[in-house]
C-alpha positions as CSV (number, residue, x, y, z in Angstrom):
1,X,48.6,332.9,11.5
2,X,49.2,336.6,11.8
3,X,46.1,337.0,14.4
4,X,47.9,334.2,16.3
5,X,51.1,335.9,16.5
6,X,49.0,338.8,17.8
7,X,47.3,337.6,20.4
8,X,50.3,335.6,21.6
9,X,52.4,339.2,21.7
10,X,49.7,340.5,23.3
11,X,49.5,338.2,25.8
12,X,52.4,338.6,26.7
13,X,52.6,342.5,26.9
14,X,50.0,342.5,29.3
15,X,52.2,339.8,31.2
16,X,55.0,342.1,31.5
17,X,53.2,345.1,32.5
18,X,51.1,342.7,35.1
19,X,54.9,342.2,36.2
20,X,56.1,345.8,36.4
21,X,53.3,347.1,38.3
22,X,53.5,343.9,40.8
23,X,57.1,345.1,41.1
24,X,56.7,348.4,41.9
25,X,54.1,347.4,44.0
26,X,56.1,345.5,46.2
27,X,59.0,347.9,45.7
28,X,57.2,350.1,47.7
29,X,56.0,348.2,50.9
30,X,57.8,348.9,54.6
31,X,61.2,346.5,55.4
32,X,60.6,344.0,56.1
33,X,57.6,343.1,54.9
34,X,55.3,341.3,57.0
35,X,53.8,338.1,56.3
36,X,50.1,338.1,55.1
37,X,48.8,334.8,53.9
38,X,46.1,335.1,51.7
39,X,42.5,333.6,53.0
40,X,38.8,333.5,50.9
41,X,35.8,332.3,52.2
42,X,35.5,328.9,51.0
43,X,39.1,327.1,51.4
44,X,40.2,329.6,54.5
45,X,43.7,330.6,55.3
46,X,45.8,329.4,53.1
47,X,49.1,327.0,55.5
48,X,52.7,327.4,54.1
49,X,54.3,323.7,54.5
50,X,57.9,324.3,53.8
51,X,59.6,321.3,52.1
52,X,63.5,320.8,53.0
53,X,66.2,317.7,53.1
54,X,69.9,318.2,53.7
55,X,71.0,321.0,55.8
56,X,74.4,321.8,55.1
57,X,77.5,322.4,52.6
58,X,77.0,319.5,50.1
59,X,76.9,320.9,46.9
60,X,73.8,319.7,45.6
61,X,70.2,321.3,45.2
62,X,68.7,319.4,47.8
63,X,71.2,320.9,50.5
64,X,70.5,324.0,51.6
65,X,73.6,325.8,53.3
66,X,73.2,326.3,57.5
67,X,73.9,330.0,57.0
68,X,71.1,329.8,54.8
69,X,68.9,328.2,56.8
70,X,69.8,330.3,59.6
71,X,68.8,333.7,57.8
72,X,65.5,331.4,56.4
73,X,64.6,331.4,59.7
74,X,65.5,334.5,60.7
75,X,62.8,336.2,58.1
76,X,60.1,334.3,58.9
77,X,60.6,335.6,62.6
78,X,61.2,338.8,61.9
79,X,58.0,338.4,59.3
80,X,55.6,337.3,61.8
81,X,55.6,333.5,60.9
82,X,54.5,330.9,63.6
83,X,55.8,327.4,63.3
84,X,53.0,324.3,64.0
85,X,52.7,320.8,64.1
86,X,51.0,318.4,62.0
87,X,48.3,317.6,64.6
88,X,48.0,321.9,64.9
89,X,47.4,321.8,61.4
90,X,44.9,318.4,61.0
91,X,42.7,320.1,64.0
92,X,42.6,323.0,62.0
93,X,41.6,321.4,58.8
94,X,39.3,319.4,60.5
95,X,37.9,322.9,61.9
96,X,38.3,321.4,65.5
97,X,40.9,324.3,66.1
98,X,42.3,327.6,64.9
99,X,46.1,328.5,63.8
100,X,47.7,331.5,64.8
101,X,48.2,334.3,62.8
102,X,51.0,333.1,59.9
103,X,50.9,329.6,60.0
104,X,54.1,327.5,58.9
105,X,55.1,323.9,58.9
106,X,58.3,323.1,58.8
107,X,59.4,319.6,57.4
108,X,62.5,317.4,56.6
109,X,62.2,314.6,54.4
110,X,64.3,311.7,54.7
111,X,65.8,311.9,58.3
112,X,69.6,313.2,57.6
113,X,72.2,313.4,60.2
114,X,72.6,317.6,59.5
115,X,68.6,318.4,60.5
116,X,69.7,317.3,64.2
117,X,73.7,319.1,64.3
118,X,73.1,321.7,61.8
119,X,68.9,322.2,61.5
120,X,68.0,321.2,65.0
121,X,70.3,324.1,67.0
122,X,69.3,326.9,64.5
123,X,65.5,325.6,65.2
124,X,66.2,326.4,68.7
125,X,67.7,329.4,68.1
126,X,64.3,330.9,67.2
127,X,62.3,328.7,69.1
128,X,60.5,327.2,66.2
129,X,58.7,323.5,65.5
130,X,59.6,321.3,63.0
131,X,58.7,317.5,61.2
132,X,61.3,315.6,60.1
133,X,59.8,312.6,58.1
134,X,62.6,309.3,58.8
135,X,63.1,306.2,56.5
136,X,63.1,304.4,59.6
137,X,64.9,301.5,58.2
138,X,67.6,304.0,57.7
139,X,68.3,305.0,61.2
140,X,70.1,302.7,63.4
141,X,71.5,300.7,60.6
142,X,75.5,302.2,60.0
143,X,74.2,304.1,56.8
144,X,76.4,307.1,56.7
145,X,74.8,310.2,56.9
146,X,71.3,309.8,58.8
147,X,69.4,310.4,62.4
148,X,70.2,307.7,65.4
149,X,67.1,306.9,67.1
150,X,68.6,308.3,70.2
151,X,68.7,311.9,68.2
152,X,65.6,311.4,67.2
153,X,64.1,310.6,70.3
154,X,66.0,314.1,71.6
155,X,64.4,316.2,69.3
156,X,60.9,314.3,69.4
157,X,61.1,315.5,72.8
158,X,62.2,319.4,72.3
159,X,59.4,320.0,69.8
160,X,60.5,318.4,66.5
161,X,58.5,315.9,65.7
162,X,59.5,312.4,64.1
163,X,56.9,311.2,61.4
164,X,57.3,308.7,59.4
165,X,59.0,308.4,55.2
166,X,58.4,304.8,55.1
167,X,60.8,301.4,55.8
168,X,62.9,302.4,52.6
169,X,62.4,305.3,50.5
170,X,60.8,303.3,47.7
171,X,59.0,304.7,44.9
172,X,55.4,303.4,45.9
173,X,53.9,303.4,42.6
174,X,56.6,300.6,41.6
175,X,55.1,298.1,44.3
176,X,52.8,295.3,45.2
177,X,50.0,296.3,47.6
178,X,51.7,293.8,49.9
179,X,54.8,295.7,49.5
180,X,52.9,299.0,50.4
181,X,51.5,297.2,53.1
182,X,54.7,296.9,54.7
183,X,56.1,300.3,53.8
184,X,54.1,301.7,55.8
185,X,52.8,299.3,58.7
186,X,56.1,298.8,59.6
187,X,58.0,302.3,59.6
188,X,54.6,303.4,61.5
189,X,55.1,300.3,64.0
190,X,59.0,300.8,64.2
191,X,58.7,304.3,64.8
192,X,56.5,304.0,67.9
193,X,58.4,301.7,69.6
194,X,61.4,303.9,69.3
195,X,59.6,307.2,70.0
196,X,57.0,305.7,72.7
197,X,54.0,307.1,71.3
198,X,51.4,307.5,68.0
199,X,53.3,308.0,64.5
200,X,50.2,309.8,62.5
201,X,51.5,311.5,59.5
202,X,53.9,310.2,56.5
203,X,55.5,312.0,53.7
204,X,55.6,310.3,50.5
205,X,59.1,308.9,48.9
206,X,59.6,310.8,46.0
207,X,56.5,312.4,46.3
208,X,54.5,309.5,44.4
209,X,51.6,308.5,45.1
210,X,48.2,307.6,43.1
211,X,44.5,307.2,45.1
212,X,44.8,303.7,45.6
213,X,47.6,304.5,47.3
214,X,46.3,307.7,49.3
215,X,43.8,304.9,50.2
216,X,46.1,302.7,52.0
217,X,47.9,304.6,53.6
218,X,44.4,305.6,55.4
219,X,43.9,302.2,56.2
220,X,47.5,302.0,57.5
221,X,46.3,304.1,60.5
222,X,47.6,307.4,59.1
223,X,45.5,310.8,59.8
224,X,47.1,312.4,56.9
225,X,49.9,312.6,54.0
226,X,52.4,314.7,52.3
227,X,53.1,315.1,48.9
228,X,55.8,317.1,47.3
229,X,53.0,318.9,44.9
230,X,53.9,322.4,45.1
231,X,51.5,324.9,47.0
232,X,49.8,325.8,49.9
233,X,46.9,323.7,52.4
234,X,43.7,324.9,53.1
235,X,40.7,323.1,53.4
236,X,40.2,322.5,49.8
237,X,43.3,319.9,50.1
238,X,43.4,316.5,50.0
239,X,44.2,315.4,53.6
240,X,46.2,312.0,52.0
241,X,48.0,314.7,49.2
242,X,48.8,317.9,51.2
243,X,51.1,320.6,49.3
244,X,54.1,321.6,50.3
245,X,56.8,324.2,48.8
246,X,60.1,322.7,48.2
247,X,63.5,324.7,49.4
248,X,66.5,324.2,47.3
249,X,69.8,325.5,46.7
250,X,70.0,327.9,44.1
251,X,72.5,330.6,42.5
252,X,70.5,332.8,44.9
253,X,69.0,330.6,47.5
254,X,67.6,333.1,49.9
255,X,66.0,335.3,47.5
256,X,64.5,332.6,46.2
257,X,62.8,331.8,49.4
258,X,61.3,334.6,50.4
259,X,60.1,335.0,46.4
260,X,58.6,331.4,46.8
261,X,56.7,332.5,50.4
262,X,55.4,335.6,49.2
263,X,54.1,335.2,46.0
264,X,53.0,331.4,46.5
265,X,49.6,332.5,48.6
266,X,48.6,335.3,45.6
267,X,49.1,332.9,42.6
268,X,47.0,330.7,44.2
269,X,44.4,333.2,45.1
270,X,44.4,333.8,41.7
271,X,43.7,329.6,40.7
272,X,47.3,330.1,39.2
273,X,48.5,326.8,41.2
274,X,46.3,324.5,42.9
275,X,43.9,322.1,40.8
């Protein structure tokens, strides 16, 4: 018992004095910092897929304040961050294209009515991309709070893209393959007739999801997936279970973000995170 106790205060000595130097470390790098993801030779560079919802003064975690937002954005300009698109990132994955230098993917799940008046000017603002990922069967349909198809279809058209969150945000590990089936034929369908062109890429409701059903949405006619597993994509991810970090509101939401951004890349770089 005693050598236990040893080894387990040990342990976490050298923890904290891993954590003071790392401090210090960073402490001591040039304002702002500038943005460095981390890249090895076998998976490459490593994509930051930023996971929000709600854009604006609800007082719940999943709703991240528009000033917020705004100075979210703000850092990754000023930090040398350049948005893409889903298809940007699949190409590069697929090692049919590169990224630029900083790579970030923006996403929305669920389709709220804030990403287009609150999200959607700040976007522009900066000039970035973005994904919002729409329960389709929530759009058009009098439920309070969520995208029209005609705001949609205006930002499908200035560089947010509209992807698709299935029919109606159920968990998909509670339903029939026939139910699945339908999930996610029919938001894919429903969204192309309303955008006008091909609906490739779907974010998981509730970020559940096994390989059977990783495998139907392939057969669906999807190029790839999201999950809400936290970390980074490179090419050692699963194209139908791609990582993303989650943005919340916190006590100290924007020092958590930049916390989550930085340090995300290195733990992985370490095997910390992905598995």
């Amino acid at each position: 018992m005693k050598r236990q106790i040893f080894s387990w205060r040990y342990i976490i000595m050298i923890v904290c004095i891993l954590a003071a130097a790392g401090a210090v470390i960073f402490s001591q790098q040039p304002k702002p910092l500038q943005a460095t993801m981390v890249a090895d030779s076998e998976s490459g560079t490593k994509v930051l897929v930023l996971n929000y919802h709600k854009i604006d003064h609800t007082f719940i975690s999943l709703a991240v304040r528009p000033e917020d937002f705004d100075s979210q954005m703000k850092y990754l300009r000023n930090n040398g961050y350049h948005t893409i698109t889903p298809d940007e990132l699949y190409d590069a994955l697929a090692g049919s294209s590169t990224l630029p230098e900083n790579p970030v993917l923006i996403t929305f799940d669920d389709g709220y009515e804030d990403n287009y008046t609150n999200a959607y000017p700040i976007l522009k603002k900066y000039g970035f991309k973005a994904t919002i990922f729409v329960v389709t069967g929530f759009l058009d349909k009098h439920k309070k709070g969520y995208l029209s198809w005609d705001q949609a279809r205006e930002m499908d058209k200035n560089g947010i893209n509209i992807e698709s969150h299935t029919v109606n945000h159920r968990s998909m590990t509670d339903l029939t393959d026939d139910e699945l089936r339908s999930e996610l034929v029919d938001s894919k369908k429903k969204a192309e007739a309303e955008l006008g062109h091909a609906v490739n890429y779907i974010a998981y409701p509730t970020g559940t999801y096994n390989l059977h059903i990783a495998q139907m949405v392939k057969e669906a006619g999807y190029k790839a997936a999201f999950t809400i597993k936290y970390g980074n994509v490179d090419k050692a991810s699963n194209i139908y279970a791609l990582e993303r970090v989650p943005i919340f509101h916190t006590e100290e939401t924007n020092k958590d973000f930049i916390e989550r951004i930085r340090f995300q890349p290195i733990f992985e770089s370490f095997g910390w995170m992905k598995n």
